[in-house]
N, C-alpha and C positions, 0 to 999 in steps of 0.2 A: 769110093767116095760117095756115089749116089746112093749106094743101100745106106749110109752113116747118117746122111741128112736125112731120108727116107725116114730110118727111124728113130731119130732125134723128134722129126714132126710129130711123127707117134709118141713118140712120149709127152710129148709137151699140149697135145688135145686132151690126152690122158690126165695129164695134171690140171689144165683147165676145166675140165668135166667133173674134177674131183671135188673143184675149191667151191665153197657155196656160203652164200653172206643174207644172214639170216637178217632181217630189220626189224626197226625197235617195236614192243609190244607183239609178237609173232613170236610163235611156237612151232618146228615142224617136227614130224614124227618120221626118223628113220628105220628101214627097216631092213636086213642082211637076210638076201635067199628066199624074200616072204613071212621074214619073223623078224619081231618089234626088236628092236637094238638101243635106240637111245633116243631123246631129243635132243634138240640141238637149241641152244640159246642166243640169243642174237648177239650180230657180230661175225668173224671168218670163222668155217669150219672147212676141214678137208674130208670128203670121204672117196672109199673105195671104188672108181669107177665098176662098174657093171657085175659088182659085188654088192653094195650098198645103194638104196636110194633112196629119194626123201617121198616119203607114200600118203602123206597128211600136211596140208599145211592149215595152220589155225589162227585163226586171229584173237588179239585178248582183250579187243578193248569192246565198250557194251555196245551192243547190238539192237534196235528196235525190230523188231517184226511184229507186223500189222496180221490181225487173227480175224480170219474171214465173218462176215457177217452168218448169223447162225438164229435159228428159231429155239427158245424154252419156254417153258410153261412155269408161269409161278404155281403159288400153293392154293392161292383161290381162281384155278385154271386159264388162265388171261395168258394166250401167248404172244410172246415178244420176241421184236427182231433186236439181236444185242452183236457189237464188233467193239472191237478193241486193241490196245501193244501193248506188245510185250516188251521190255528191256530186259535180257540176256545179257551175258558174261561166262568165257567158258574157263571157268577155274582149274580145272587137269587136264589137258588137252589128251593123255593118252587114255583115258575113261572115257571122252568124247568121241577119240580115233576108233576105239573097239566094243563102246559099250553102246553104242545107237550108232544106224547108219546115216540119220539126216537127224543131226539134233533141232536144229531149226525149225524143218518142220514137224518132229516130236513130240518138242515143248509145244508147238502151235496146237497144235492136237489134244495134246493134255490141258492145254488153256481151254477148247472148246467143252471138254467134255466136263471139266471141273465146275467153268462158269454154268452151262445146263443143270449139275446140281446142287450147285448157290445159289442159282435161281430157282430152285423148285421148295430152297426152304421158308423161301419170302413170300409175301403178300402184293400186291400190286405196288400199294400206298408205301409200302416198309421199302421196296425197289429202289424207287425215288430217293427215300430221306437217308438211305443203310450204303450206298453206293462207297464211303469209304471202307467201311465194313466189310462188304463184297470185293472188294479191291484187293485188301489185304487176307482176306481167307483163301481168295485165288491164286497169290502169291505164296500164302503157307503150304497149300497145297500140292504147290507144282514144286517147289522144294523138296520139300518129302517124294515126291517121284521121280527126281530127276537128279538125288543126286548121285545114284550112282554110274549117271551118263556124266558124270565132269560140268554141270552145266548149272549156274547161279542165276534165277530169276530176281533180278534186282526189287521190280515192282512190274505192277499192272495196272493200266487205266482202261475203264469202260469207256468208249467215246460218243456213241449214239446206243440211246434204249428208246424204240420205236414200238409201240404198242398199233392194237389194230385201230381202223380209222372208228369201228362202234364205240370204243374204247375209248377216241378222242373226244371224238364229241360228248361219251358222258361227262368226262373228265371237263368240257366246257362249261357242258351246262351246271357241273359242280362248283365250279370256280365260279359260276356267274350269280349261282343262288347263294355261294358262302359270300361275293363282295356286296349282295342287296340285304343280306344277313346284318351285313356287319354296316351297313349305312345306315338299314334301320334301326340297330341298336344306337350305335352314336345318332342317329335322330332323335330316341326318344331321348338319350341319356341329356344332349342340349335340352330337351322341352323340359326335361325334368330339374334340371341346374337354371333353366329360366324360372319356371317357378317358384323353385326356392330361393333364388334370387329374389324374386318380384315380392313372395312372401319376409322373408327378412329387413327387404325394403319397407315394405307397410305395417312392419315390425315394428321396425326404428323409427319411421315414421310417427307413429302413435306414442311409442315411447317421449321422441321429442315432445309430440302436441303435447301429453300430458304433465311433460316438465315443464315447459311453457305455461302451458293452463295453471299449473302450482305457483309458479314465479311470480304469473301475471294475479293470481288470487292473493297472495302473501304480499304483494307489491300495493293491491286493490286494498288490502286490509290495513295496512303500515297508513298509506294514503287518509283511509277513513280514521283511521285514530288517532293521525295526526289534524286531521279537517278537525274530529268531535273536540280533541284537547284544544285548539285553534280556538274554535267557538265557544267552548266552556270558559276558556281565559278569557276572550273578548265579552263575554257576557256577565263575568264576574264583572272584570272592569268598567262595562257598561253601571252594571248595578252600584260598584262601587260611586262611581260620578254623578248616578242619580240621588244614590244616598245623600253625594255629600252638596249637589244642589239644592236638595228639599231644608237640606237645615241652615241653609242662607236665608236671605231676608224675602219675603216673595216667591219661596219656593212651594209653601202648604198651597196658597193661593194658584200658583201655577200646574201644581198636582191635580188639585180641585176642578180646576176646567178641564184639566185632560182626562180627565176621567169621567165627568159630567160628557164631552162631546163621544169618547169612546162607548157612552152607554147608551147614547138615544141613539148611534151610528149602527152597535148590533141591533137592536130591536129593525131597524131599518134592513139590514140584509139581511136579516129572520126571514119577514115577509118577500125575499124576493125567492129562498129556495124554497118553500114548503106550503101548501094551503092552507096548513093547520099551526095559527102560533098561539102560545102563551102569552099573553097583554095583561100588565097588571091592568087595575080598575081605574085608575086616571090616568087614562092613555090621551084623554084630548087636552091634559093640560100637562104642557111641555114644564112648564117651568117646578111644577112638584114633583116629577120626574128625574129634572136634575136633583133639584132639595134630597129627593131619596137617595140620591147617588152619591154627593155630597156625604151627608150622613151616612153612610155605609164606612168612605175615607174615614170619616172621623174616630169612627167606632174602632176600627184598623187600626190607625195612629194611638188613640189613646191610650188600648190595649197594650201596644207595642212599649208605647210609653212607662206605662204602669210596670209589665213587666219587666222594663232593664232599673224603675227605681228600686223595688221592694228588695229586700236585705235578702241574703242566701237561705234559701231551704224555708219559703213562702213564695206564694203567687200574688197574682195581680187581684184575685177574689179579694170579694166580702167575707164577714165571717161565717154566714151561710150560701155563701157559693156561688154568692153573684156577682154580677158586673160592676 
């Protein structure tokens, strides 16, 4: 009875040993005597105790690994500390099991040595601005090298590019003279937009005055030609009312002294603007003074007279031409 349980136990370690439960995303690679036999997909498998066993277990989902910090030289000799990750994936795990012994650090490897000649095709400046650039050729790269380890580099990121400290401080003093560059230019470009500003100003300025100055002259002028018509009418009018006083009763008579006093008046402000005046010859006797003045009206009126009686197409003449 004891040898029955005996090996009933035995068999039942045996079958425990055998039963293996593969979990989700995980690949393991079995292999029979030392040769590759099959994988096993997740979920219950049985295998052959100490016939069969599991020699690789892989995992399948992406994997970051961090890529040591490492020195290249760009193309205009400037060396740089450059590190980076990698995201892996291992897509065949029995190309993984036999076709590299440490994929992980493989690919790490091949990342170093690709990034060193990615960076040796760039410039310093081109480092900086091309980093997607670099990213992805690193990635192309390491694909084409890798794949016939089983192994999918999803992508690559540079994390730190650390140049030498000479390096930084040109790079300071570049940035310091490109932000006094660029103040100076928007300096001058403000003075130069004041200017023309200020100029347009005194532009339009002038433009107004001199619309103004036309307005106010065409305004001046309308003004005076309505002042001269103003007084041309009042002056007709005047004359007309003196016309029609003189031919009232008392009018010649009152013409007569105004005329007489208007004419010994200039002789009188003669002598006040000049040293030198013209004085008829009976200058001390006022009253034939007037007489001549008088008589001058007369000669005016009669004349006028004469002229509005004589018939059309004769004058006021004699038959030889006189008065």
């Amino acid at each position: 009875m004891e040898p029955l349980l005996a090996i009933a136990a035995i068999a039942m370690i045996v079958i425990i040993m055998g039963v293996k439960t593969v979990p989700q995303q995980q690949a393991w690679i079995v292999e029979s005597l030392g040769k590759f036999d099959r994988k096993l997909e997740p979920g219950l498998n049985i295998l052959i105790p100490f016939y069969q066993k599991v020699a690789y277990k892989h995992s399948l989902k992406e994997n970051a690994v961090e890529v040591p910090e490492q020195a290249g030289i760009t193309r205009d000799n400037v060396t740089l500390m450059l590190d980076g990750i990698l995201y892996l994936r291992i897509t065949d795990p029995v190309a993984a099991s036999y076709g590299v012994s440490n994929p992980a650090y493989a690919v790490s490897l091949l990342a170093q040595t690709t990034m060193r000649s990615e960076i040796g095709k760039l410039t310093l400046d081109k480092t900086f601005e091309e980093r997607e650039t670099l990213n992805a050729n690193i990635v192309t790269a390491i694909n084409q090298a890798a794949q016939s380890w089983g192994i999918q580099c999803m992508r690559y990121e540079i994390r730190n590019i650390t140049p030498p400290t000479s390096v930084l401080k040109a790079m300071e003093l570049q940035v310091a003279a490109d932000r006094q560059k660029r103040a100076a230019i928007l300096e001058s470009e403000g003075k130069m937009q004041a200017q023309i500003n200020a100029a347009e100003g005194m532009k339009q300025q002038v433009v107004l005055a001199s619309q103004a100055a036309l307005i106010d002259q065409v305004n001046r002028a309308k003004g005076e030609a309505e002042a001269i018509l103003a007084v041309a009418d009042a002056t007709g009018k005047g004359i007309e009312m003196v016309a029609g006083a003189i031919t009232k009763q008392g009018g010649s008579d009152a013409v007569s002294l105004r005329i007489a006093e208007q004419y010994v008046s200039a002789f009188k402000e003669l002598a006040k603007e000049t040293n030198t005046v013209l004085l008829p010859a009976n200058v001390g006797d006022a009253g034939s003074m007037v007489a001549q003045a008088l008589t001058v009206f007369d000669s005016i009126r009669n004349k006028t007279a004469a002229g509005s009686s004589a018939p059309s197409g004769q004058s006021g003449k004699g038959p030889w031409g006189g008065a």
